[in-house]
N, C-alpha and C positions, 0 to 999 in steps of 0.2 A: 586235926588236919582234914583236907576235904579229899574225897579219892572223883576224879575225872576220868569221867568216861561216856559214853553214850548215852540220849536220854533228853539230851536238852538242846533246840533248835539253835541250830546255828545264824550268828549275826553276824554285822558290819561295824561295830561300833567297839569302843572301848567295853558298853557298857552288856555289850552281846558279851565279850569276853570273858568277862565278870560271873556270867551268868551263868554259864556253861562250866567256867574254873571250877565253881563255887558251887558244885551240886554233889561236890562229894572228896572225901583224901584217899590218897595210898600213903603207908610209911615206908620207908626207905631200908629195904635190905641191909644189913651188914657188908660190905663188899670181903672178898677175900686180899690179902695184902698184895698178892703179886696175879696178874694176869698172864696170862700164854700167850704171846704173839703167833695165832697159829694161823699164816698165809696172810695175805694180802686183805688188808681193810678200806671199805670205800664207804666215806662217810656225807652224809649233804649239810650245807651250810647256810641257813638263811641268812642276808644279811637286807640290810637297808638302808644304805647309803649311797648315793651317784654323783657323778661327775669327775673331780678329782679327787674326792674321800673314796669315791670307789675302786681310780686307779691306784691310791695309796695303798689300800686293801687287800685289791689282786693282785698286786707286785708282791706281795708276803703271803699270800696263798700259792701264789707259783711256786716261790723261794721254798714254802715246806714240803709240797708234794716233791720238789729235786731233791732234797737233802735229806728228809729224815731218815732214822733207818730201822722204821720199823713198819716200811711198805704200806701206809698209811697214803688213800688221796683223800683231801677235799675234795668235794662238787660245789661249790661257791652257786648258789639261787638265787637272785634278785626277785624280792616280794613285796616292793615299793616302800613305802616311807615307812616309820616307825605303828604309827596307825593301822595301815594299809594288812604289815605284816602283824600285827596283833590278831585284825579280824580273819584274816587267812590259819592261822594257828587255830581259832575256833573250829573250821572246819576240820581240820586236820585232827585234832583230838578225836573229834564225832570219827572220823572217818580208820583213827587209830594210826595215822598216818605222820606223825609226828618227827619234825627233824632230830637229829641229835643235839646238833650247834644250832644256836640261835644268835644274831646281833639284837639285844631288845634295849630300847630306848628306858633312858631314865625312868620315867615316870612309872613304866611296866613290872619294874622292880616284885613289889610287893603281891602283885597277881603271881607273876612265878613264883616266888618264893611259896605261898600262902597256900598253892595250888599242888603241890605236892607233884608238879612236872618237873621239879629243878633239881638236881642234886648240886649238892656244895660239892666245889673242885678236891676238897682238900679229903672225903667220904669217899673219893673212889676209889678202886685199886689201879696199879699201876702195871704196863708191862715191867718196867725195872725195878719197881718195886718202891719208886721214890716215891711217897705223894705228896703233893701240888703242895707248896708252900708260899702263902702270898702273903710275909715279911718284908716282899721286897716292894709290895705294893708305897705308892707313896698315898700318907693316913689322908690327907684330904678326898681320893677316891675312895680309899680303902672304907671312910665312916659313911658314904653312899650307901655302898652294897653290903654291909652286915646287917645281918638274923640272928638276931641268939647267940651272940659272940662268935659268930661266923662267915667270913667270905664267901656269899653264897656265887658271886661271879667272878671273872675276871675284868674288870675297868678296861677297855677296847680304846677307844676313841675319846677325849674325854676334852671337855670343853667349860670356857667359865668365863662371863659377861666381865666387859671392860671394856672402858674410853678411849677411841681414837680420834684423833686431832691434829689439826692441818695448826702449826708452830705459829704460824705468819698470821694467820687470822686470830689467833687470843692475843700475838701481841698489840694487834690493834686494839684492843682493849682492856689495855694495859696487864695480861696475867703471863703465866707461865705453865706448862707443863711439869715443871723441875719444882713445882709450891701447888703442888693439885688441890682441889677443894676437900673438905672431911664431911662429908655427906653428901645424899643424892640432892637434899633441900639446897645446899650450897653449889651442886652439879646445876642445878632450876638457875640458882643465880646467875650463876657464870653464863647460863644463856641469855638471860635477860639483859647481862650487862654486853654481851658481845652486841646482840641486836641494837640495842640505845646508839653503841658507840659506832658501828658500824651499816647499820640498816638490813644485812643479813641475818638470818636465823645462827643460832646459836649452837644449836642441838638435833640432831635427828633418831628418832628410834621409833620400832615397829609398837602397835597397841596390842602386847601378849601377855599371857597371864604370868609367865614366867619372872617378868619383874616384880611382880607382886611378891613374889615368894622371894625374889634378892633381895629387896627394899629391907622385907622383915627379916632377913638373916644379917643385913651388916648389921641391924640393931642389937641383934645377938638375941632377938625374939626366934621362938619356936612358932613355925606356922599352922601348924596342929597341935591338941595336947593330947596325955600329958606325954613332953621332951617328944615332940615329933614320931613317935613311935617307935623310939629307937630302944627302951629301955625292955623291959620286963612284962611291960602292962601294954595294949594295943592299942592305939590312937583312938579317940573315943568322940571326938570333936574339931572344927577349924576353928581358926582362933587369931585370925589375923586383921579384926577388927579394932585397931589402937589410935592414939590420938596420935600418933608421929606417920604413921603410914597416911589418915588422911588428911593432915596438912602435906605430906609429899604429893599426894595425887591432887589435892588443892590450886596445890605451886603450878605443878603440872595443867591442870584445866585452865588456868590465867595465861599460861606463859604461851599455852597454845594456841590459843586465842588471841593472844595479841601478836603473832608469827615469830614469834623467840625459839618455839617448837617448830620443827617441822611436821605437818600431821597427812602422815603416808597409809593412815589406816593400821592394816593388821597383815601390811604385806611388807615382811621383813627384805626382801631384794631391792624393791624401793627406797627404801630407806639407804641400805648399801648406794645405791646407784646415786642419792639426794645427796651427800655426802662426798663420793667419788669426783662428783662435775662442778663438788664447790658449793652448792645450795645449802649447805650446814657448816661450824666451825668442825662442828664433834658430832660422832658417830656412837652411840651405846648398844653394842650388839655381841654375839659369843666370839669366842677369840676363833673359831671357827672359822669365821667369815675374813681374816685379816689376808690369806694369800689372794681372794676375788678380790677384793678392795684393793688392794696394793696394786694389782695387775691391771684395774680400771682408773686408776687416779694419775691426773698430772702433776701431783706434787709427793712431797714425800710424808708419809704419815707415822704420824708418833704416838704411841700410848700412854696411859695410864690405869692403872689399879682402881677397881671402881672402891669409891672411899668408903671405910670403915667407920662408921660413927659411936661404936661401944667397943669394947676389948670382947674380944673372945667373938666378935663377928667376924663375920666375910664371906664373901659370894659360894653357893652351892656348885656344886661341879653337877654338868651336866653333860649329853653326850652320849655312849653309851657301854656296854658291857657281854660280854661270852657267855652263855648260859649252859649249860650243860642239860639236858633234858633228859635223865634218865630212865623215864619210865615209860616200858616197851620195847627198851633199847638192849642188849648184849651189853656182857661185862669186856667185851671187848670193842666195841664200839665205844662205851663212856670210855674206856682207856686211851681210843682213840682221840677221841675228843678231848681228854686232857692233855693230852700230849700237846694237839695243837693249840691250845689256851694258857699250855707253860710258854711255847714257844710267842704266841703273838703278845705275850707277856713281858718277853724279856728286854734287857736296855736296848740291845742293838736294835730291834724291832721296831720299839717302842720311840728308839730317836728318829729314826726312818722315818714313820708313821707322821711325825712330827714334823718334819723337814718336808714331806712329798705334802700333806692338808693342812698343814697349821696346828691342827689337834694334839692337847698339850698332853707331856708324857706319863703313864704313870706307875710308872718302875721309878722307882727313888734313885739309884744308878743312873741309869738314862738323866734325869733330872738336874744332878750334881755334875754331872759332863757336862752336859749344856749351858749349866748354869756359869762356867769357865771357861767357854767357848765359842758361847756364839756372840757374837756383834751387831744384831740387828736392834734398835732400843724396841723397836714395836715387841719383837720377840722375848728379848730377856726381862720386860714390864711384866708379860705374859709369868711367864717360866719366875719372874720374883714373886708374884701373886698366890702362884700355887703354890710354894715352897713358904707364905707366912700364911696360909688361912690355919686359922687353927681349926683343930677338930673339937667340936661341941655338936652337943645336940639340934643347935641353929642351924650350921653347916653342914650337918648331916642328912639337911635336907625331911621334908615330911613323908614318912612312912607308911602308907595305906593304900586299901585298896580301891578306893573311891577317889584315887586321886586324879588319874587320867578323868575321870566322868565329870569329875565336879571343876575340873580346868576352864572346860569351855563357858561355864557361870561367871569365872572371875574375868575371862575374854571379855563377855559381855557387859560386865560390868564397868571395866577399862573404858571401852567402848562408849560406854553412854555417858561416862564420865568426859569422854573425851567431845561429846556430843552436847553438853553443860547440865548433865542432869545432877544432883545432887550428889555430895562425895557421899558423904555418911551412908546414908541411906538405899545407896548403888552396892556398896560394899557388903553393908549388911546381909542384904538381898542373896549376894555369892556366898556368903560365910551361913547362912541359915541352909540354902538348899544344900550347898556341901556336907555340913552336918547331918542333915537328913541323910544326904545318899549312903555316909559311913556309917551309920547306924542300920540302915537298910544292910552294909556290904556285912557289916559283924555280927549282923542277926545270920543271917544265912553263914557266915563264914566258922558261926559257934561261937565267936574271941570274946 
């Protein structure tokens, strides 16, 4: 483990983060089983989310500081985007100044964890004495965030790419929402055929690396080896160079080029907004985005499960997660902190959370309520998706630390793809530097 501490300049980047994480471990105390609620606890809360993921947020930050009762407040901190607040957390280490809570984006996973700032929820003591049981997690999140057969977070916000579609324009060529396609190749189709039949574009979606990493999970491919990091042994390599990935980005380069695609760059709003006024049939974006879209469009929009083309695939949950940070923190502070990470845990919360941003649940209760109750199809598409991904090591998404760093390479790559440069060969390009960077990150990490 690396012990973090002072020592190593402070950066702006993922890969500042990296660098500073990765100079050194602490092990993790023993905690004792029950902690003393002695007076009043006040604890700070980075988060990173705005608009109305934020208002969803601070409505359940209020709700605990009223109710709980063990005199426990949040400070809720906005530290900007997921990035923003990663490179902020650098300084913070140097500085010793570290929150307790954190909201840290997917991809940050494995720097905490690896970093020996995180304790797992379920390692601390408790004032009651219960601790943190996350059985109730639902396993699609749950196979995100394990370590070592461990919950190192609590799943917060939790989000996962899929199809929305204005009904009236596929029928004009000739499909259905209710017979969706079984692959993204066959998603490419369906654009191409709308455009023929129609002369509008087909499809709209941002150029991010993140679909790189969906593509190769409905495959039921691992996007790093070996099994994504998720096993015993630590990811040692990317490994997303296949013949099915770059005939999908093939399809892709054709299709967008001849206006079947909408090509809005690498600015995901756009894309929302190409879609909302009509300029697309279909939108491929996080289910995150479906309450703006609904709220901007003059029609009514339907979804779809982005399609599975192997068994045992399906789309990566993304989104984010409660970190507990405990080192330099009071055993009453992590206490505190788990208390509020059972609570923004549980169903009620968690279906709130869901109803106020869209962000699907991920309390398996919550889940199965919803799953009986709501009536929206865009929503229960959503809410059926998560409830069939299975869990494997595809969908548990790739595990390292080089992975925020080496995102912005498959960006680029996308990119130039989308620019007509060569598929194979663009790809490559991403998957060699990435491998460098993780052998860089597990040289220094010891793995």
């Amino acid at each position: 483990m690396i012990r973090t501490r002072k020592g190593v300049a402070a950066g702006v980047t993922l890969a500042a983060v990296a660098s500073l994480i990765l100079a050194g471990c602490s092990g993790q105390p023993q905690p004792q089983e029950t902690v003393a609620a002695d007076g009043p606890v006040s604890i700070d809360f980075w988060y990173s989310v705005g608009g109305s993921s934020a208002d969803a947020l601070m409505k359940q930050v209020d709700a605990f500081n009223s109710s709980n009762s063990f005199n426990i407040t949040i400070n809720p901190i906005y530290q900007g985007d997921y990035t923003e607040t990663a490179a902020k957390l650098t300084n913070a280490v140097q500085s010793g100044d570290t929150p307790v809570l954190l909201q840290g984006g997917d991809t940050f996973s494995a720097y905490l964890h690896d970093s020996g700032l995180a304790t797992a929820p379920e390692s601390v003591a408790t004032f009651d004495g219960q601790a943190y049981n996350g059985d109730g997690v639902v396993a699609a999140a749950a196979n995100y965030y394990t370590f070592d057969s461990k919950l190192w977070a609590v799943p917060l916000m939790v989000s996962q790419p899929a199809v929305f579609f204005d009904a009236t324009k596929l029928q004009a060529a000739g499909l259905s929402g209710e017979n969706p396609p079984k692959s993204i190749d066959e998603l490419f189709d369906w654009a191409d055929k709308i455009y023929a039949a129609t002369g509008a574009a087909g499809l709209v979606f941002q150029q991010n690396e993140w679909w790189n990493e969906q593509f190769s999970a409905l495959n039921n491919v691992v996007y790093c080896t070996p099994d994504n990091g998720l096993g015993s042994e630590a990811a040692t390599a990317f490994d997303f160079v296949n013949d099915d990935l770059v005939n999908v980005w093939t399809h892709y380069q054709k299709s967008l080029q001849a206006g079947a695609i909408v090509n809005v760059g690498s600015d995901g709003v756009a894309a929302q907004n190409a879609f909302s006024v009509g300029q697309a049939a279909m939108l491929l974006a996080s289910s995150a985005s479906l309450g703006t879209t609904t709220a901007a469009a003059a029609f009514d929009i339907n979804a779809f499960a982005l399609p599975v083309a192997t068994e045992g695939g399906g789309a990566v949950p993304g989104g984010s997660a409660l970190w507990v940070l405990g080192e330099g923190h009071s055993d009453n502070e992590k206490a505190a902190a788990v208390e509020f990470a059972r609570f923004m845990g549980s169903a009620d919360v968690q279906r709130q959370i869901f109803e106020d941003s869209g962000y699907l649940p991920s309390n398996q209760e919550a889940l199965d309520g919803l799953l009986t109750s709501e009536t929206s199809q865009p929503k229960l598409a959503l809410l059926k998706q998560l409830t069939a991904t299975a869990k494997t090591s595809a969908t548990g998404g790739c595990h390292n630390g080089a992975f925020g760093q080496s995102r912005a390479d498959v960006r680029s790559a996308i990119q130039a793809i989308a620019g007509g440069a060569d598929v194979q060969s663009s790809l490559e390009n991403a998957q060699s530097k990435g491998t460098d960077q993780l052998a860089d990150y597990n040289k220094r990490a010891s793995k």
